[in-house]
C-alpha positions as CSV (number, residue, x, y, z in Angstrom):
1,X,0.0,0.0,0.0
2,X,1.4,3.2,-0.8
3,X,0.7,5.7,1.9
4,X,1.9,9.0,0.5
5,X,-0.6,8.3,-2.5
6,X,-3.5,7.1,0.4
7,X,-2.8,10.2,2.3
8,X,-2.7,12.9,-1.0
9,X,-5.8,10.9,-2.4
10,X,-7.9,11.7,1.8
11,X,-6.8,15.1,1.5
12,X,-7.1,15.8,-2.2
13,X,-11.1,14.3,-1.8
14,X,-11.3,16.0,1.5
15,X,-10.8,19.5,0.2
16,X,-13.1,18.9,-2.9
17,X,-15.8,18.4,-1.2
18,X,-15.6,21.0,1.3
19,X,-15.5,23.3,-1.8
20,X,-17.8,21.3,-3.5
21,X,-20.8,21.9,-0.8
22,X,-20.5,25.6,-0.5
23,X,-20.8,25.8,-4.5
24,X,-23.4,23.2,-4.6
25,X,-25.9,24.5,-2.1
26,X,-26.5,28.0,-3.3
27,X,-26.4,26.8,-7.0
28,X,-28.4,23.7,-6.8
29,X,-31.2,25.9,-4.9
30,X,-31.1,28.2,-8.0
31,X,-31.4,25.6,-10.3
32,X,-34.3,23.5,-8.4
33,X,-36.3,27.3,-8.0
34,X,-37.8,27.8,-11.3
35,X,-37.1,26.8,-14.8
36,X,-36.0,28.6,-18.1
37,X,-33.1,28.6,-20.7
38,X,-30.7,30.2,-18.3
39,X,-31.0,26.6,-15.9
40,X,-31.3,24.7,-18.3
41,X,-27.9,25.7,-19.8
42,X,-26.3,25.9,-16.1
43,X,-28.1,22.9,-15.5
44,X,-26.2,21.1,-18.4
45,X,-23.2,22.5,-18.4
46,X,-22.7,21.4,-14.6
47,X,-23.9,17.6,-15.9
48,X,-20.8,17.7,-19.0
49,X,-18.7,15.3,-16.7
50,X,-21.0,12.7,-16.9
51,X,-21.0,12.2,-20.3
52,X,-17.7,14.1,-21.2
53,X,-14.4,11.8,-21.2
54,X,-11.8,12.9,-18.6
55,X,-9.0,13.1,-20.0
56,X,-10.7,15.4,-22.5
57,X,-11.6,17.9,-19.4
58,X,-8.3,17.2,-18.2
59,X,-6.6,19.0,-21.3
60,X,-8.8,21.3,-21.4
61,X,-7.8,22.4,-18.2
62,X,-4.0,21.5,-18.3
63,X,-4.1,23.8,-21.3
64,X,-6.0,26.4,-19.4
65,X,-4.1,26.5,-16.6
66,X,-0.5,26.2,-18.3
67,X,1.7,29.5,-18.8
68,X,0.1,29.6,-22.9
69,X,-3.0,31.4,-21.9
70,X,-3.9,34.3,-19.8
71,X,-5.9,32.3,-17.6
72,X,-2.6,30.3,-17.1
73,X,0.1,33.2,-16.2
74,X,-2.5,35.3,-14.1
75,X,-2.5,32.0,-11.9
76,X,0.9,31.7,-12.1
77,X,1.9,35.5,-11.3
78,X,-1.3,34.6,-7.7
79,X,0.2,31.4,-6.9
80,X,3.6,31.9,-7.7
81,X,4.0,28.3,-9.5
82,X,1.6,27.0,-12.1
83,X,-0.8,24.8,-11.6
84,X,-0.6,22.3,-14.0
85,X,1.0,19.2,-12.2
86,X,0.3,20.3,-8.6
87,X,-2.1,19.6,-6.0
88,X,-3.6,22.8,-6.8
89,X,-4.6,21.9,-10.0
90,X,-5.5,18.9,-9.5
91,X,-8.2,20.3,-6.8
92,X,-9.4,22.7,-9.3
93,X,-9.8,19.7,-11.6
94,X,-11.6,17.7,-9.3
95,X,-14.0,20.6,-8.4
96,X,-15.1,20.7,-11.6
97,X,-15.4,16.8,-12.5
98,X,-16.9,16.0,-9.7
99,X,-19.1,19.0,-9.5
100,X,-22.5,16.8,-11.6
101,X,-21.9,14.5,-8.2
102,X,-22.2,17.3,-5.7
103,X,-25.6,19.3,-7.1
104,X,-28.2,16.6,-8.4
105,X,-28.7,14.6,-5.4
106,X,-29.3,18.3,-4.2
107,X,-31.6,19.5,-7.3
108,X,-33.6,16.1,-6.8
109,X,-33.8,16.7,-3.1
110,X,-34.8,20.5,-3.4
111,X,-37.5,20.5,-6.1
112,X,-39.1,17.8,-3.8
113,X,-39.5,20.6,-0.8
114,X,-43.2,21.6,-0.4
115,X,-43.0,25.3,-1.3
116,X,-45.9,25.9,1.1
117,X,-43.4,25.7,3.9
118,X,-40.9,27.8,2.2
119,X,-44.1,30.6,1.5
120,X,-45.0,30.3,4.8
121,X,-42.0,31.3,6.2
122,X,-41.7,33.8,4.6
123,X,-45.0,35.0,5.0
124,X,-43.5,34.9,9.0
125,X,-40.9,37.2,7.9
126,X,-38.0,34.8,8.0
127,X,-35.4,35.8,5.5
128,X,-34.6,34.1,2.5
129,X,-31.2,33.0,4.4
130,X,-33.0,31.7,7.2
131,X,-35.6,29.5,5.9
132,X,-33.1,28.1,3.6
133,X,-31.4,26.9,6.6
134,X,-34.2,26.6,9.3
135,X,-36.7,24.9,6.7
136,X,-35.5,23.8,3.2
137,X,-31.8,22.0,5.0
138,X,-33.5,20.1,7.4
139,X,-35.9,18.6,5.2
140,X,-33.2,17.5,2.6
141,X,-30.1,16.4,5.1
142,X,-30.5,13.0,3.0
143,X,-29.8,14.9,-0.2
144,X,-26.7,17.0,1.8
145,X,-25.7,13.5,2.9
146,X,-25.4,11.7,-0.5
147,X,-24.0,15.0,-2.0
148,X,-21.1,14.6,0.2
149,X,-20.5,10.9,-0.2
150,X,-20.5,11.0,-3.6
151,X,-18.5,13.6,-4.3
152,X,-15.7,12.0,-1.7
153,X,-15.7,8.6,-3.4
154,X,-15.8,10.2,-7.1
155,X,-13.5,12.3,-6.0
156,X,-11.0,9.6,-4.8
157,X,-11.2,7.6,-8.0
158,X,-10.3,9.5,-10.1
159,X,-7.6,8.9,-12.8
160,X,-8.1,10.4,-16.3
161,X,-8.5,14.0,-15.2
162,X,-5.8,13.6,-12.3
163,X,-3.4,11.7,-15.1
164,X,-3.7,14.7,-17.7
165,X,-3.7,17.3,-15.4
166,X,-1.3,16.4,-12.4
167,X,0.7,14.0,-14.4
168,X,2.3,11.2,-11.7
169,X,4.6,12.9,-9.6
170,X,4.9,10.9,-6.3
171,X,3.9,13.2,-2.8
172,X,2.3,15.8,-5.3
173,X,-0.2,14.4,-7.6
174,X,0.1,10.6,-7.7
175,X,-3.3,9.1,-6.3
176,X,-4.2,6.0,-5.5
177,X,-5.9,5.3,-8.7
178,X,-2.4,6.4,-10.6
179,X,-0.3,4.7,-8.0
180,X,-2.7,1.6,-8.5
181,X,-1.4,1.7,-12.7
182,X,2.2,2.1,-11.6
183,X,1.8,-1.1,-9.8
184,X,0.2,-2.4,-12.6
185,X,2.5,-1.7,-15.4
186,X,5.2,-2.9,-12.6
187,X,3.9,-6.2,-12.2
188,X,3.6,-5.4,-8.9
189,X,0.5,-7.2,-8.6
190,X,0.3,-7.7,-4.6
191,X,0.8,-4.2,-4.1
192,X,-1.8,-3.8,-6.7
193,X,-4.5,-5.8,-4.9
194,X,-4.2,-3.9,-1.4
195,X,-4.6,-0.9,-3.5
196,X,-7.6,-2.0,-5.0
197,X,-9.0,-3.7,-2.6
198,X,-8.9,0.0,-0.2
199,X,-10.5,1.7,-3.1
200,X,-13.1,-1.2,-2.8
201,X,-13.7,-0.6,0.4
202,X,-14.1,3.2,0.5
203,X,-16.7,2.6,-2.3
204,X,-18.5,0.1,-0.3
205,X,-18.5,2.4,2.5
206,X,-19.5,5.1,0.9
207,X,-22.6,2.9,-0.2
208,X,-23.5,1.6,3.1
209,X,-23.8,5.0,4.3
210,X,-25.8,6.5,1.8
211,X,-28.0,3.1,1.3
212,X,-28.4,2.9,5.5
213,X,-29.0,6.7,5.7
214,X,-31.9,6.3,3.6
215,X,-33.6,3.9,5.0
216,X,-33.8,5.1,8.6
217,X,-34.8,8.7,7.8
218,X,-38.3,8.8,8.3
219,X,-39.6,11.6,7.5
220,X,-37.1,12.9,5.2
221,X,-37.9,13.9,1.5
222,X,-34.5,12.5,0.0
């Protein structure tokens, strides 16, 4: 098992989805509000990933963020470094692939809310702010729940967009998925199975949770 690449892959798919949830919230409440051309584009230019291959995001954005565009050297004058092939880009990579798994559980579990509660709040004179919080959040923590969980576990396997964009440097951007590869192409193959045997496991996890969640919130929309 390769540690260095366990530990970078934690904190990498940590600090996505921290990010991830303070995007998601405000944008998937937008998007589940009303309808229009305006969502409907936002709507599917946040679902891309899904259906886009990675490594073609992943060049895309290593070409984006390289010192050839503006983009590229504004981010390199901020940072002081560019961020092709470092942990930095790779976060803003995996931001933005994983992004589809972080807003439709929420969509799904927002245009569900009965928008008699949210009217009658503010008919109380709660804020918009507050009866987000005080009324829509409690009655979608399921949705928060599997937002987060799936983002995480996308998030931590992950290879195409990490490959193109971080390439495989060991203690900056080589994951477990890339370190699994290595192993691979190695013939390293007992290495290889505890490696994909802990990327088994997190799934699984990850699944148990959402899956065990759901079934003993009564009450809860999603």
């Amino acid at each position: 098992m390769d540690f260095e690449a366990l530990w970078l892959t934690l904190r990498l798919a940590a600090s996505t989805t921290a990010i991830l949830l303070v995007i998601a919230l405000p944008l998937a409440w937008w998007i589940a509000s009303g309808k229009g051309a305006a969502r409907a584009v936002v709507q599917a230019l946040v679902a891309l990933p899904l259906v886009l291959p990675p490594t073609v995001l992943g060049f895309y954005l290593l070409v984006m963020l390289g010192p050839l565009t503006a983009p590229g050297r504004l981010l390199t004058r901020i940072f002081g470094h560019s961020l092709a092939f470092s942990f930095s880009g790779l976060l803003v990579g995996s931001v933005l692939y994983s992004l589809p798994f972080a807003v439709q559980p929420l969509v799904a579990g927002f245009a569900v809310v009965d928008r008699g509660y949210v009217e009658a709040a503010a008919g109380l004179g709660a804020s918009p702010w507050r009866t987000f919080w005080s009324v829509v959040m409690p009655l979608t923590r399921g949705s928060l729940l599997t937002s987060a969980v799936l983002a995480f576990t996308h998030t931590v396997g992950e290879f195409g967009v990490v490959l193109m964009l971080g390439g495989n440097i060991p203690g900056a951007t080589q994951t477990l998925s890339i370190s699994l590869y290595d192993q691979v192409q190695d013939f390293h193959y007992k290495a290889a199975n505890q490696t994909a045997l802990a990327l088994v496991v997190v799934s699984l996890v990850a699944l148990i949770v959402i899956y065990s969640r759901r079934g003993s919130g009564r009450g809860e929309l999603v």
